[in-house]
C-alpha positions in Angstrom: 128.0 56.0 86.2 128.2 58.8 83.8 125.0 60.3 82.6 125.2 62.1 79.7 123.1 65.8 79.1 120.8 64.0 76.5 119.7 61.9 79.1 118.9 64.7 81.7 117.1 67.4 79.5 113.9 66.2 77.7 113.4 66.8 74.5 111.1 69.7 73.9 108.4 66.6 72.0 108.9 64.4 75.7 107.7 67.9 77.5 104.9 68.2 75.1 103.8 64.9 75.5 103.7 65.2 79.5 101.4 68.4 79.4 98.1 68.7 79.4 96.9 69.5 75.3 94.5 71.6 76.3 96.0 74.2 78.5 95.2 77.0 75.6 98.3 79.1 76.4 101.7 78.4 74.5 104.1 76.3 75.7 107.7 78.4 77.0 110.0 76.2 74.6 107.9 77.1 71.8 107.7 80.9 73.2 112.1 80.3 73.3 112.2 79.7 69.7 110.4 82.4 68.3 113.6 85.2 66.6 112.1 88.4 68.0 112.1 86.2 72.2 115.6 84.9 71.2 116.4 88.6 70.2 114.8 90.3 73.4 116.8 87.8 75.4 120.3 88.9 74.0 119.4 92.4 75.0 118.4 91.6 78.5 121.5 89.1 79.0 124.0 92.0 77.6 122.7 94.7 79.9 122.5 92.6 82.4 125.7 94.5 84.1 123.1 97.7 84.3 120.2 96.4 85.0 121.7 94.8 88.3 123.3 98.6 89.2 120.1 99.8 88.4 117.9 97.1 90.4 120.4 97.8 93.2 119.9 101.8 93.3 116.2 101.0 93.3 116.6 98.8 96.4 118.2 101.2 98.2 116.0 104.3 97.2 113.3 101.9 98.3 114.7 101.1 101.6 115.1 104.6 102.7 111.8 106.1 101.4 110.5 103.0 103.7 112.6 103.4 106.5 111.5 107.7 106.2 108.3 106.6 106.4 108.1 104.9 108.9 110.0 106.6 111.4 108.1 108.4 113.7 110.5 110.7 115.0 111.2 112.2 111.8 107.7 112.3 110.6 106.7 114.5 113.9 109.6 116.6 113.3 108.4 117.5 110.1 105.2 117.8 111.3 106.3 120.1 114.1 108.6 121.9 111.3 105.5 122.3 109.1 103.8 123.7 112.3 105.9 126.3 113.3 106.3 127.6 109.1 102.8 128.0 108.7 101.7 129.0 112.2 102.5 132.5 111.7 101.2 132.8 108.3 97.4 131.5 109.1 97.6 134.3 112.3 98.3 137.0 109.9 95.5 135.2 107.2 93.2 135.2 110.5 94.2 139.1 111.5 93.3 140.3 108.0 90.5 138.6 107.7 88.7 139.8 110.8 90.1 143.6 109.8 88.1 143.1 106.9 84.8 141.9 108.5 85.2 144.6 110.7 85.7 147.2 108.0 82.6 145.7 105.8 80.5 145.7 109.2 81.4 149.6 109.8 81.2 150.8 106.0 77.5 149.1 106.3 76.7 150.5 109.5 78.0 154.3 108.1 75.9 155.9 105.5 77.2 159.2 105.8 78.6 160.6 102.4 82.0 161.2 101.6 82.5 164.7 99.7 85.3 166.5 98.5 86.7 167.5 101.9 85.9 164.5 103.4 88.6 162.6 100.5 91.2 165.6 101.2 91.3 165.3 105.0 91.1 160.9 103.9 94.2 162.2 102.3 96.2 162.9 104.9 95.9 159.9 106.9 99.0 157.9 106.8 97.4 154.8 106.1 95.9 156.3 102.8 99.1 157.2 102.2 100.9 153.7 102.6 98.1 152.6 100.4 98.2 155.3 97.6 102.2 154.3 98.0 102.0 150.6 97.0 98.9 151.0 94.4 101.6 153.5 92.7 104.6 151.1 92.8 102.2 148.4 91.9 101.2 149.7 88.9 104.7 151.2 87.8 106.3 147.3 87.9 103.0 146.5 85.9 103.9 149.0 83.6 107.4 147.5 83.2 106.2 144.2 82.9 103.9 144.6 80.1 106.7 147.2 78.4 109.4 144.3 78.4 106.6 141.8 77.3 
């Protein structure tokens, strides 16, 4: 009642024989045989240790990116997060925006010309100041910058 392994595997000729002749694409024995398959093979079966670690940290970075995903509760949180960061930036965006219409909209309505006085007494206004301020510091950590460069 023993069967011995010849029996059980066909020959590679008995497997050519029961395919189709015609099938235009090489036969995977044939493919085995070739060095450089044989070759890629031994590679693959010695790192087969880390491609199995590697397979597994794969699964698992897959499972959580899909569980993140699709978990609502953390996706609103985010969302709400997001919200709350960039809420106050648009409302200043917004504020200086419309200071600026406004400001274009009066400088066109105003055609009265500025003269020498007009810049001096300009100059005292603390706003002019604050601006005269930061243009100054601006352009002394230009300075630096192109110094050092």
């Amino acid at each position: 009642m023993s069967v011995s392994a010849q029996q059980v595997v066909p020959s590679t000729q008995e497997l050519n024989a029961s395919q189709p002749a015609s099938t235009g694409k090489p036969d995977v024995l044939d493919q085995l045989m070739k060095p450089e398959v044989q070759e890629s093979l031994t590679v693959l079966v010695e790192n087969l240790p880390k491609l199995a670690e590697m397979v597994t940290l794969l699964t698992k970075a897959y499972d959580l990116v899909q569980n993140l995903a699709t978990d609502r509760v953390l996706i609103e949180d985010l969302k709400g997060g997001m919200e709350e960061f960039v809420k106050p930036i648009q409302e200043k965006a917004k504020d200086y925006a419309s200071a600026a219409i406004e400001a274009n909209d009066r400088a066109q309505a105003d055609s009265a010309t500025i003269g020498l006085f007009g810049l001096l007494r300009m100059l005292k206004d603390p706003q002019v100041q604050k601006t005269f301020r930061f243009a100054q510091a601006f352009l002394d950590v230009m300075a630096e910058r192109q110094r050092r460069n």
